[in-house]
C-alpha positions as CSV (number, residue, x, y, z in Angstrom):
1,X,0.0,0.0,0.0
2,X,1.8,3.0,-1.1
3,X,1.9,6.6,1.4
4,X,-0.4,8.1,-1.3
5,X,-3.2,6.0,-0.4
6,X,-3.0,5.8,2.8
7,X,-3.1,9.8,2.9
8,X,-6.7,9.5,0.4
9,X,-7.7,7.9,4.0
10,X,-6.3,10.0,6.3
11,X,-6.8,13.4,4.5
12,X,-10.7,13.5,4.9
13,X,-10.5,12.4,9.0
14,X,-8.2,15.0,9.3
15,X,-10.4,18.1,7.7
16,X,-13.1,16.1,9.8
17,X,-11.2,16.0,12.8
18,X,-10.7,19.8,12.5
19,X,-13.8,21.0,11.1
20,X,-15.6,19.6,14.6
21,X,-12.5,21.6,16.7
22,X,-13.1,24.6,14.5
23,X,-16.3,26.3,16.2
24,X,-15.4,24.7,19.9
25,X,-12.7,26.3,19.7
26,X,-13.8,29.1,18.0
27,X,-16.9,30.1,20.5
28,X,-15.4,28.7,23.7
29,X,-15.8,31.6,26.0
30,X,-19.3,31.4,24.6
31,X,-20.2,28.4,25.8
32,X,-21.4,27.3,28.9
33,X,-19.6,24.7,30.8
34,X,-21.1,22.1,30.9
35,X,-22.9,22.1,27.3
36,X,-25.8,19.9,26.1
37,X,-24.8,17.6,24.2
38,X,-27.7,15.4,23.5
39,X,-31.4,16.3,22.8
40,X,-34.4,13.8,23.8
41,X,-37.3,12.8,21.7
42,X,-38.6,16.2,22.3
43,X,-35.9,17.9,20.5
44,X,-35.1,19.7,24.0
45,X,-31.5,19.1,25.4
46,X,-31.4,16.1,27.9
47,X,-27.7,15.2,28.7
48,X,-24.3,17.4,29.0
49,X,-20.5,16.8,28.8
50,X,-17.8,18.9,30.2
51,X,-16.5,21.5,27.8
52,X,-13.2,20.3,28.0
53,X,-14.6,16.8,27.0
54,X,-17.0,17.7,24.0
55,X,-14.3,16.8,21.3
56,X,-13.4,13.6,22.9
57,X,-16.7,12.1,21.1
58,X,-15.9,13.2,17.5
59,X,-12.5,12.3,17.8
60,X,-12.8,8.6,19.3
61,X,-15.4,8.4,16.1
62,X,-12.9,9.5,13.6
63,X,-9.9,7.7,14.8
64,X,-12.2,4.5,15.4
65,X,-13.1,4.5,11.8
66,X,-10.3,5.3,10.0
67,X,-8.7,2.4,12.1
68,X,-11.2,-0.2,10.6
69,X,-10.6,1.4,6.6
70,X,-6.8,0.8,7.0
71,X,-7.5,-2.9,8.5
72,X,-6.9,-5.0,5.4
73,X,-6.0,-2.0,3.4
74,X,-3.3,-3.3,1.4
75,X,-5.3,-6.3,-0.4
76,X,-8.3,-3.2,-1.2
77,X,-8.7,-2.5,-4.9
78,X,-11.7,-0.4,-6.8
79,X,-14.2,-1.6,-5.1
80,X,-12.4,-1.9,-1.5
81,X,-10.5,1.2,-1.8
82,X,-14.0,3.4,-2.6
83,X,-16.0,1.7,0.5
84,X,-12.9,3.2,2.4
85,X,-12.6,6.3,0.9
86,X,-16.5,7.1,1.4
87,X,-16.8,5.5,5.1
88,X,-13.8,7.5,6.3
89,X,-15.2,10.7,4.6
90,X,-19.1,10.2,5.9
91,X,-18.2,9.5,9.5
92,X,-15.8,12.8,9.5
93,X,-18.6,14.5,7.8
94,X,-21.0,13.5,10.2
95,X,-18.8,14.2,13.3
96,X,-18.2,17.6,11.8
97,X,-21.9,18.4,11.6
98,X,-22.8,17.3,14.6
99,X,-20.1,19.1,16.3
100,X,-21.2,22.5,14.3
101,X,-24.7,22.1,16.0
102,X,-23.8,21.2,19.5
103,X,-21.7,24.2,19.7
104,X,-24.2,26.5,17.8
105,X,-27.4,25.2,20.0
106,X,-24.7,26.5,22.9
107,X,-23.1,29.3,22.5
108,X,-24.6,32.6,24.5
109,X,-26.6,30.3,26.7
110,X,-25.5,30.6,30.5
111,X,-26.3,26.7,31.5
112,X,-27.0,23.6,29.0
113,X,-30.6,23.3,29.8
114,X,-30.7,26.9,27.6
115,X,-29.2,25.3,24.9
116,X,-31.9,25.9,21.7
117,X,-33.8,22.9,20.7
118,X,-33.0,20.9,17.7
119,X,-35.5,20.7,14.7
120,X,-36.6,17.8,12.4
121,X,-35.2,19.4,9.3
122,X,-31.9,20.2,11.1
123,X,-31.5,16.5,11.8
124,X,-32.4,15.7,8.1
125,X,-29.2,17.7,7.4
126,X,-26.8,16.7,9.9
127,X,-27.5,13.1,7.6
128,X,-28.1,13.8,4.3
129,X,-24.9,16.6,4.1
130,X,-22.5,13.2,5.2
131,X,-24.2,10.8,2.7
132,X,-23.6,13.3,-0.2
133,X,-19.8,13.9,0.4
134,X,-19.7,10.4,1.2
135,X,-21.0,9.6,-2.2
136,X,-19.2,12.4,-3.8
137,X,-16.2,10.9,-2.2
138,X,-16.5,7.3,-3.1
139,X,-17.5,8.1,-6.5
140,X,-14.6,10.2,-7.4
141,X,-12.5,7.1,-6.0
142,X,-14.0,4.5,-8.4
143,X,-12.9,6.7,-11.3
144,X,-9.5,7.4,-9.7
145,X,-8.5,4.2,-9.0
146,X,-11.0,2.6,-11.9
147,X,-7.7,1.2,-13.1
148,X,-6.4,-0.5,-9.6
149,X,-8.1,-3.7,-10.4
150,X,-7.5,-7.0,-8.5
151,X,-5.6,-9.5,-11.0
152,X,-8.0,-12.4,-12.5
153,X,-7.0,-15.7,-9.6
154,X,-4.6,-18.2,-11.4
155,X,-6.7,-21.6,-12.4
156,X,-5.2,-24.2,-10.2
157,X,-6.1,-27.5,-11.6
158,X,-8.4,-30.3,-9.6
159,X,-6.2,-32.3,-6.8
160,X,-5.3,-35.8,-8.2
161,X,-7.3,-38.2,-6.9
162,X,-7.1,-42.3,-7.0
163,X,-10.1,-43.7,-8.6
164,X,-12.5,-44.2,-5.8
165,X,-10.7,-42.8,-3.4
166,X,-12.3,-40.6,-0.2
167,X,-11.2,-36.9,0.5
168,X,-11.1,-34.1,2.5
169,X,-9.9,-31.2,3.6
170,X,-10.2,-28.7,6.7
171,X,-8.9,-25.1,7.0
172,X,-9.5,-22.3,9.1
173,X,-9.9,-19.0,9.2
174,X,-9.5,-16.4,12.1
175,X,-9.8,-12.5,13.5
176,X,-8.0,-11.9,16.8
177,X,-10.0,-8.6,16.8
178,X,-13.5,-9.0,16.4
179,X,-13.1,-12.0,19.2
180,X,-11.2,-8.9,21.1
181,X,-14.2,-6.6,20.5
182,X,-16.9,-9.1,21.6
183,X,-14.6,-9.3,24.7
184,X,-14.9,-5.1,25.2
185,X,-18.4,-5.5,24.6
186,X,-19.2,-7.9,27.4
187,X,-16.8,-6.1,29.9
188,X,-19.3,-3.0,28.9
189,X,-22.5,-5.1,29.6
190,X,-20.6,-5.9,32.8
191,X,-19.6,-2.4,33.9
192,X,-23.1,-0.7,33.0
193,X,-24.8,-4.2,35.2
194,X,-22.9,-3.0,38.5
195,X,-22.4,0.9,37.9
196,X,-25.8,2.0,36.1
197,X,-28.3,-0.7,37.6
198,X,-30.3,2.5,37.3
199,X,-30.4,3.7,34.3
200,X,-33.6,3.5,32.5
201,X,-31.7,1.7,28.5
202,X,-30.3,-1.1,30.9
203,X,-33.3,-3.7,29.5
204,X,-32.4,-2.5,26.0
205,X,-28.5,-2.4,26.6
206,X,-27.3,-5.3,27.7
207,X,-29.1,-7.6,25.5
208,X,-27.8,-5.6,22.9
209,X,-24.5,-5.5,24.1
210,X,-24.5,-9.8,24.8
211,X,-25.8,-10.3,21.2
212,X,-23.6,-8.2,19.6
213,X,-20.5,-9.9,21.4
214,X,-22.0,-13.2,20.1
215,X,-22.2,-12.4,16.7
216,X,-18.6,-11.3,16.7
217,X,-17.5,-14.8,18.5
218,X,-18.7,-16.7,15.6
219,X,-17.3,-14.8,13.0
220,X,-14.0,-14.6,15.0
221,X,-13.1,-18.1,13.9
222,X,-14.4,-20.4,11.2
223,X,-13.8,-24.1,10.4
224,X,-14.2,-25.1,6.7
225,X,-14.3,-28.7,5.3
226,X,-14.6,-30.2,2.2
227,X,-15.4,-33.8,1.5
228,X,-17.9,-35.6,-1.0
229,X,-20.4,-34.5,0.7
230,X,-19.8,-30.6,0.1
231,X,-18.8,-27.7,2.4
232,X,-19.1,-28.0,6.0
233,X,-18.9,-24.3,7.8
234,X,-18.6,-24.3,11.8
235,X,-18.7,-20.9,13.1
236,X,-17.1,-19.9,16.6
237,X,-14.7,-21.2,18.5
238,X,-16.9,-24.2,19.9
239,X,-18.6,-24.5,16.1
240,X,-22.2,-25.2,17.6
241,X,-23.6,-23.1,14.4
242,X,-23.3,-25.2,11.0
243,X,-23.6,-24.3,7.5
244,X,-23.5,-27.3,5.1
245,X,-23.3,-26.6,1.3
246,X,-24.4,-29.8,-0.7
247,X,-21.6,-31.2,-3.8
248,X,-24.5,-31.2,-5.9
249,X,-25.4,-27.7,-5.4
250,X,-21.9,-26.6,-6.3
251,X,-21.3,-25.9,-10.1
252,X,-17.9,-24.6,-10.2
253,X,-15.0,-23.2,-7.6
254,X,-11.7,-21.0,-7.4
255,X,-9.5,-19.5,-4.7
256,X,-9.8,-15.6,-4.8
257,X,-7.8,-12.7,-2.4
258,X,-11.3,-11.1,-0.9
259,X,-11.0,-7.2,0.8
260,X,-13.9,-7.2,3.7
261,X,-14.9,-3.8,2.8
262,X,-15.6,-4.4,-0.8
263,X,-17.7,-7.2,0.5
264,X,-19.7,-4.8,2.9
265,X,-17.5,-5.3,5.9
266,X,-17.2,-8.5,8.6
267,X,-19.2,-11.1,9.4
268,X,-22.2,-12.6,7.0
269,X,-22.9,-10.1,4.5
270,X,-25.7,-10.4,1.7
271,X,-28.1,-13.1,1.2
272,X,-28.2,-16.0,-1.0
273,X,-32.2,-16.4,-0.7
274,X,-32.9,-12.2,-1.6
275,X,-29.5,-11.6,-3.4
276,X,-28.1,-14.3,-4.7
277,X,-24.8,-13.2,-3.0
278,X,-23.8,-13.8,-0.2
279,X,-20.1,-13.4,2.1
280,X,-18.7,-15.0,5.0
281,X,-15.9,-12.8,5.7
282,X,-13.2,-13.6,8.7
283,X,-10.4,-11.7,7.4
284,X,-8.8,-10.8,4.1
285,X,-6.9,-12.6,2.0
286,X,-7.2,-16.1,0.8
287,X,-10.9,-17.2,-0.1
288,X,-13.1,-19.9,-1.5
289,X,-15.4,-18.6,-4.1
290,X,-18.3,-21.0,-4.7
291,X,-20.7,-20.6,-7.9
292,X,-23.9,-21.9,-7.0
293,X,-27.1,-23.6,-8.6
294,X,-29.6,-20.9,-9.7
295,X,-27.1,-18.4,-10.5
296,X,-26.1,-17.7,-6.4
297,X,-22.3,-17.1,-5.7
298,X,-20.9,-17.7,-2.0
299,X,-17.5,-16.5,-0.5
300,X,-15.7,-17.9,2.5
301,X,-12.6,-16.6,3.8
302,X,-10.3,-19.4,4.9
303,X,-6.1,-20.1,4.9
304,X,-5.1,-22.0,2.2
305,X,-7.8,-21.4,-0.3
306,X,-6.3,-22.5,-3.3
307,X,-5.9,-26.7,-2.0
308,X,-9.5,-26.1,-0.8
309,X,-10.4,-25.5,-4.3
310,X,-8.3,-27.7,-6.0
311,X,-10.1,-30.7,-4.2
312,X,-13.4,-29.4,-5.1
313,X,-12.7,-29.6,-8.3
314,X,-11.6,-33.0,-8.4
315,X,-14.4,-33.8,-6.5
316,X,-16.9,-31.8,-9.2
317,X,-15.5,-33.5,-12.0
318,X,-16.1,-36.7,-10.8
319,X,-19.3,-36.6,-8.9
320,X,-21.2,-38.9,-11.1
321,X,-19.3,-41.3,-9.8
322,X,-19.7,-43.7,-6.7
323,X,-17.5,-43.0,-4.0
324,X,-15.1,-45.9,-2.3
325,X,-13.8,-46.9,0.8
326,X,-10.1,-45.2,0.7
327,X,-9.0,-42.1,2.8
328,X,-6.9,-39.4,1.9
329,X,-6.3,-35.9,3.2
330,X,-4.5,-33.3,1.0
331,X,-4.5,-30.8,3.4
């Protein structure tokens, strides 16, 4: 990944970064201390922050995301490098927005509960102002890079396989960080549990919280095998949720390098049943690209893609074929 992308990522949290600092910093003796910083269903101002805190928010936001574009960056091509381009630019945006209002619904007012209400069409700008430069952004990124295109995957030709012979094949796939996040997430449920018992989103929260921190267990760590029977995906670390793919639904396979963003991000993303698409994305890199009956497509990230594949395709090409009692294992 050359310095000159990495700036196209950093360049737009940086104007977004300052763009929220400009009017704090700008109205500060203005402002009262502490200033409102959240408005209820009301529109009226129901929860404050310290002054010296308010940019804490926008910048956590900023840094957070632009942490998650460069994650993987360097396998990101048209598609990938877009989705990164117009993420980064719509959360700076929308921090920057945000940040403008806050300050302007608090500036002259002596205490927060002065600050002015907010307004339904203000919110449908603070919104639809990010999504524009968002799409502005990405779209100028697909024409500059229309040209950075991810080079066609080399045909690797079907595993040799004894007539009648038995196969199979297991690999493995794995994300230290999202298993780390579902970690943060349950410490969070924890913390809220023993310090907040009070507070009135607790019955919302922390189911929230718990589910959320499940669904990033299982897509932590995946287990992929391949036999005559077809596919086998365990997800988690424990693999108590299966995904089996029968051989005779599988018309043709090939190892491909997959960018998660370019694929809508982690985890299961798309839908074979209402897209016809669908991705199972650990990490990037190495991946299993399976063409389906009906015209559906799956992708599965896993280590060693390309002997996946190749055993598939021996076992395709000769699934007419009765099966006998021999065992081997390529992998």
């Amino acid at each position: 990944m050359t310095a000159a992308w990495r700036w196209a990522l950093v360049a737009p949290a940086i104007v977004g970064l300052a763009t929220a600092a400009a009017p704090l910093l700008l109205y500060w003796p203005e402002l009262p201390d502490p200033i409102a910083v959240h408005w209820g269903i009301d529109f009226r101002p129901d929860g404050s922050l310290p002054k010296r805190a308010a940019l804490f928010p926008p910048a956590a936001l900023i840094g957070g995301i632009l942490l998650v574009a460069l994650l993987g960056s360097a396998r990101a091509y048209v598609a990938g490098r877009a989705a990164r381009v117009g993420l980064v630019t719509f959360v700076s945006a929308l921090a920057a927005t945000v940040s403008t209002t806050i300050v302007l619904r608090n500036v002259g007012r002596h205490v927060w509960t002065e600050a002015g209400s907010l307004t339904p069409d203000v919110l449908v700008l603070l919104i639809a102002l990010p999504l524009v430069l968002a799409a502005a952004a990405g779209l100028v990124a697909l024409r500059v890079w229309r040209a950075v295109r991810q080079p066609a995957p080399a045909s690797a030709p079907p595993w040799p396989l004894a007539a009648g012979a038995r196969a199979y094949w297991t690999g493995r796939a794995s994300n230290g960080w999202l298993l780390a996040l579902a970690g943060v997430l349950l410490a969070q449920a924890a913390v809220l549990q023993a310090a907040l018992p009070q507070l009135r989103l607790l019955p919302v929260l922390l189911p929230t919280l718990v589910f959320a921190a499940i669904a990033l267990e299982l897509f932590s760590r995946i287990r992929v095998t391949i036999d005559h029977r077809g596919v086998q995906i365990r997800y988690g670390h424990l693999g108590l949720w299966t995904k089996r793919i029968p051989l005779a639904r599988i018309v043709a396979v090939q190892a491909v390098d997959v960018d998660p963003l370019a694929h809508g991000g982690w985890g299961y993303r798309g839908s074979l049943l209402l897209f016809g698409k669908a991705s199972i994305v650990v990490r990037a890199g190495p991946t299993l690209e399976l063409d389906l009956t009906r015209g559906q497509r799956l992708y599965v990230t896993v280590d060693d893609a390309s002997t996946g594949a190749r055993l598939l395709k021996a076992l395709l090409e000769r699934q007419p074929a009765a099966h006998g009692a021999a065992e081997v294992n390529p992998g």
